[in-house]
Every structure is written in structure tokens, then in C-alpha cells.
N, C-alpha and C positions, 0 to 999 in steps of 0.2 A: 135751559142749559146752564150749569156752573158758572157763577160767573167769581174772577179772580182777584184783588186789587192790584196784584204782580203786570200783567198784563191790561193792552190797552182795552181789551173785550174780550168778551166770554172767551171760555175754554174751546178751540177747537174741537176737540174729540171728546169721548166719554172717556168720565173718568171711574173707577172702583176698586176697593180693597183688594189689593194683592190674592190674601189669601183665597177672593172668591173666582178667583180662577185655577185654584188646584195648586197654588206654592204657599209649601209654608212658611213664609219670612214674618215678620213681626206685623202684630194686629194693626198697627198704625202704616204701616207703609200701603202708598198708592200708586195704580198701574194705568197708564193709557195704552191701548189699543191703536196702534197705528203703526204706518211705515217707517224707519227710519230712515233720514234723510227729506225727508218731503219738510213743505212750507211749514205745516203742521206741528210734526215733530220739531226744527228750527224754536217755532215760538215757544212749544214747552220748556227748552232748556237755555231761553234767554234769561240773561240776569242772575242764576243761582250755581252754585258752585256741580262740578258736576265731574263725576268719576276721573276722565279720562285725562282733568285736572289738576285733581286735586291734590298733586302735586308741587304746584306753585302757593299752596296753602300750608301744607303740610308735610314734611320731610320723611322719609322712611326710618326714621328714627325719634320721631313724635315730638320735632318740635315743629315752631312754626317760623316760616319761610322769611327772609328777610333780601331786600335787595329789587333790583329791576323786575326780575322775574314775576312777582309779589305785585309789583307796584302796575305790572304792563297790564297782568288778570281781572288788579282790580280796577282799571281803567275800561278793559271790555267789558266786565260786567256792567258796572257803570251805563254807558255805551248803550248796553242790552237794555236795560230799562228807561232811558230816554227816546229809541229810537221808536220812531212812530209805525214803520214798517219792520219789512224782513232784516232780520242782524246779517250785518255782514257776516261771510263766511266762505274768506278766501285761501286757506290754507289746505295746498294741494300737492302731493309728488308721487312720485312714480312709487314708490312704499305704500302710500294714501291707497292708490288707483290698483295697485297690485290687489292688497288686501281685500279692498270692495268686492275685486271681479270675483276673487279666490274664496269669500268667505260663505256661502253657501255650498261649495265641494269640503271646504273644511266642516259646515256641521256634517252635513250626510256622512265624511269620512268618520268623525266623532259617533255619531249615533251607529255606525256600524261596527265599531271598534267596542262601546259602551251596548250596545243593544239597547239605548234608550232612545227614548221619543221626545229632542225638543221642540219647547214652545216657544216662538217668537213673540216679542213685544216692540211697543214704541220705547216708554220711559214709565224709571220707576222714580216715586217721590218717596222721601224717609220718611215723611208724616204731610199731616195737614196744613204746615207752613209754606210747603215745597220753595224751600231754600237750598236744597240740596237733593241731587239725585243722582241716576247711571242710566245708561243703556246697553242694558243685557247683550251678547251675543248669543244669548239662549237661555233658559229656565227649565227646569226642572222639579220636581215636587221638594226636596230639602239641597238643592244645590244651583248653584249659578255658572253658568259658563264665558269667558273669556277668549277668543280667535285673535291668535295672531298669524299671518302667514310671512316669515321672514324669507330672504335669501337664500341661495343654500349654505352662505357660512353661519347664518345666525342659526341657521334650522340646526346644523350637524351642533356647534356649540352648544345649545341647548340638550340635546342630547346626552352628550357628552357629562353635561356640569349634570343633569339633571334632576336639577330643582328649578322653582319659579324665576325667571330673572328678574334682577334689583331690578329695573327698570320700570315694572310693571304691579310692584309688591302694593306702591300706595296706589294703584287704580282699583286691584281687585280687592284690597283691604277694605275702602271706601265703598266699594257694591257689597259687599259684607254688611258693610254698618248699615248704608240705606235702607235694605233688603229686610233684614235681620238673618237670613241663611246663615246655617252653620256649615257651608261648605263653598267654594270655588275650585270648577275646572279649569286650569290655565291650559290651551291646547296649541300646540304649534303642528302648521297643517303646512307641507312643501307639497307641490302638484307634481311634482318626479316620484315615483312610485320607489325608488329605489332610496328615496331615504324617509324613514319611518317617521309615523304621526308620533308626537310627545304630548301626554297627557297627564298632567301633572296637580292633585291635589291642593289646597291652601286652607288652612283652617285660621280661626279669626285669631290677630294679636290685640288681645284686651292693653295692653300698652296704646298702638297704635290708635284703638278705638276711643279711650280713654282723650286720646289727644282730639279727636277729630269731634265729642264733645264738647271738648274744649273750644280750641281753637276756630271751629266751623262759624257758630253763631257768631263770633265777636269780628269774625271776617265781613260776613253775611250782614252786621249792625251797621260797619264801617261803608261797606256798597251802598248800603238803603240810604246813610243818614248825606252821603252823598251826593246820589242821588238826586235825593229831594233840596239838596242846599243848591246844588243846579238846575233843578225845575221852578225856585223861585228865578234864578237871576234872569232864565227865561222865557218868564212871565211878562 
């Protein structure tokens, strides 16, 4: 089995090129196969910066992030790569719990709206460093998909505005870059049949991209070199 220097031991799961399971993102990006959510999954996305992030790294306007915010991520990463076991991962709410329960009625509802057929995965990595990744809410042959299920005031708003919300712009930006996909489905799925699914396009911002170039690895340098200056002290 694969084994990682990120990690205290081999790779849990098998790992392989994206594209050999039927997407076509960039020849460098790589796919595990597993649940999300499990032990498993957890350890693959210890220590590297990762979509739903990427945020506290990189701003929607391509710079890069300054302040607590900044400072708290890269303490968890940190964190991620010292701990001998499972990463904590205690961030929970009734939003969290909503979404989980919701998010398999929102793909079904998605693939009947689109007539397509998604693929679930665990996680993807941007290349062979896996310093950075996502975890899909679905795949597709030249696109990615995104599930959010809001409220009904976010669900009608979205509608409404309909386009992608800021809020979301550098998560599916970031599964962009990973991926290399030239597409994102952002999809807002409400369980009340009366107010309709929004299914809303994203094509990649070569600005943004450009930034996450940039800014990722020297993020990613600062975690590692870290890192390692606290695994001498204890030593």
C-alpha cells in the first residue's frame, strides 16, 4: 500500500488518477475512493489545505488572508500533522446536521433535474504532493458538483439573486483548481417541494487561480516548516 511521509502510516485507502475513473480534470490530480466522513476519509484531509477552507487562505478577491482567521487554520493544520491519532473534528450545527441528512435527496433531486448520473468520491488531491484538496459532493465526466441545502430564507434568496453566493465562490473556485474541471455545479436543494432546486453554473477565475498558485504552497511551506520545528522540541 502507498505509503505517505504526510501521514503517520500508509495510506488508508487506494489511491488513483482522477481521470481513471471517467473525469476529466487534470492528469496530475488524484482520487481516493471512500466514504466521506469515516476515520479514513478524516486522515486523508489531515494537515493540507482543503476546499471548504480555503478561505482562510485565500480571499475571493485573490489575496491572501491576514489575521486570526489565518493564524487559527494554520494552527489546525499544524495540529493535523503532529497528532498521532484521529484530528479532532468538532465543529457541529443544526446547518452541519441539516445538510448531511439532506444531501443525498439533493443529489437525486440534481441528477433528475440534469438527467445525469453522479459519481461519488472520498477526496481529491491536486497532484502528487497532496497539500491540497476537496471533497466533491459529486463528479461528473467535465464537471463538479457543490450541495448546499439552506433554509428557506437562503434557498428563496439564492434564487432570487441567482448566481453563485460570495460565500461559496472560493470553496468551488479551489475544487476547480484541484480537479482541473472546467466546470462547477453550485446546487441549492430545499426539502419543501414548493420552492425550486437552483442550479447554478461556475466557470474557473484564472485571477483567483492564479492566486491559489501562489499563495497555497507558501501557506502549505509555513504549516510543514512548522510543523517540523515542533516535532524537534518534542523529541
Amino acid at each position: 500500500m502507498e505509503h505517505d511521509p504526510l501521514f503517520d502510516g500508509p495510506l488508508p485507502v487506494e489511491v488513483q488518477p482522477l481521470r481513471e475513473i471517467g473525469v476529466n480534470g487534470s492528469e496530475s490530480a488524484m482520487v481516493a475512493m471512500c466514504e466521506q466522513g469515516t476515520d479514513e476519509w478524516l486522515k486523508l484531509r489531515k494537515g493540507i489545505v482543503t476546499a471548504s477552507s480555503a478561505s482562510a487562505v485565500v480571499t475571493s478577491l485573490g489575496q491572501p488572508t491576514k489575521g486570526k482567521g489565518r493564524e487559527t487554520y494554520l494552527c489546525k493544520l499544524v495540529g493535523g500533522l503532529l497528532l498521532k491519532h484521529r484530528q479532532e473534528e468538532s465543529v457541529s450545527s443544526q446547518a452541519i446536521d441539516r445538510g448531511h441528512y439532506l444531501e443525498p435527496k439533493a443529489r437525486a433531486a440534481y441528477e433528475l433535474a440534469t438527467g445525469s448520473e453522479v459519481r461519488q468520491v472520498g477526496f481529491v488531491w491536486r497532484d502528487e504532493t497532496k497539500q491540497a484538496g476537496c471533497s466533491p459532493d459529486g463528479l461528473l465526466p467535465d464537471l463538479g458538483l457543490e450541495i448546499k441545502c439552506p433554509m428557506q430564507e437562503n434557498a428563496v434568496r439564492y434564487l432570487i439573486k441567482g448566481k453563485v453566493p460570495t460565500d461559496y465562490i472560493v470553496q468551488i473556485q479551489f475544487s476547480m483548481w484541484v480537479t482541473g474541471l472546467p466546470c462547477w455545479d453550485f446546487c441549492s436543494y430545499h426539502n419543501d417541494s414548493g420552492i425550486p432546486i437552483f442550479i447554478k453554473a461556475a466557470e474557473p477565475d484564472e485571477k483567483l487561480h492564479a492566486a491559489f498558485n501562489e499563495h497555497i504552497p507558501a501557506f502549505m511551506a509555513e504549516v510543514t516548516e512548522t510543523a517540523e520545528r515542533l516535532k524537534e522540541r518534542a523529541a
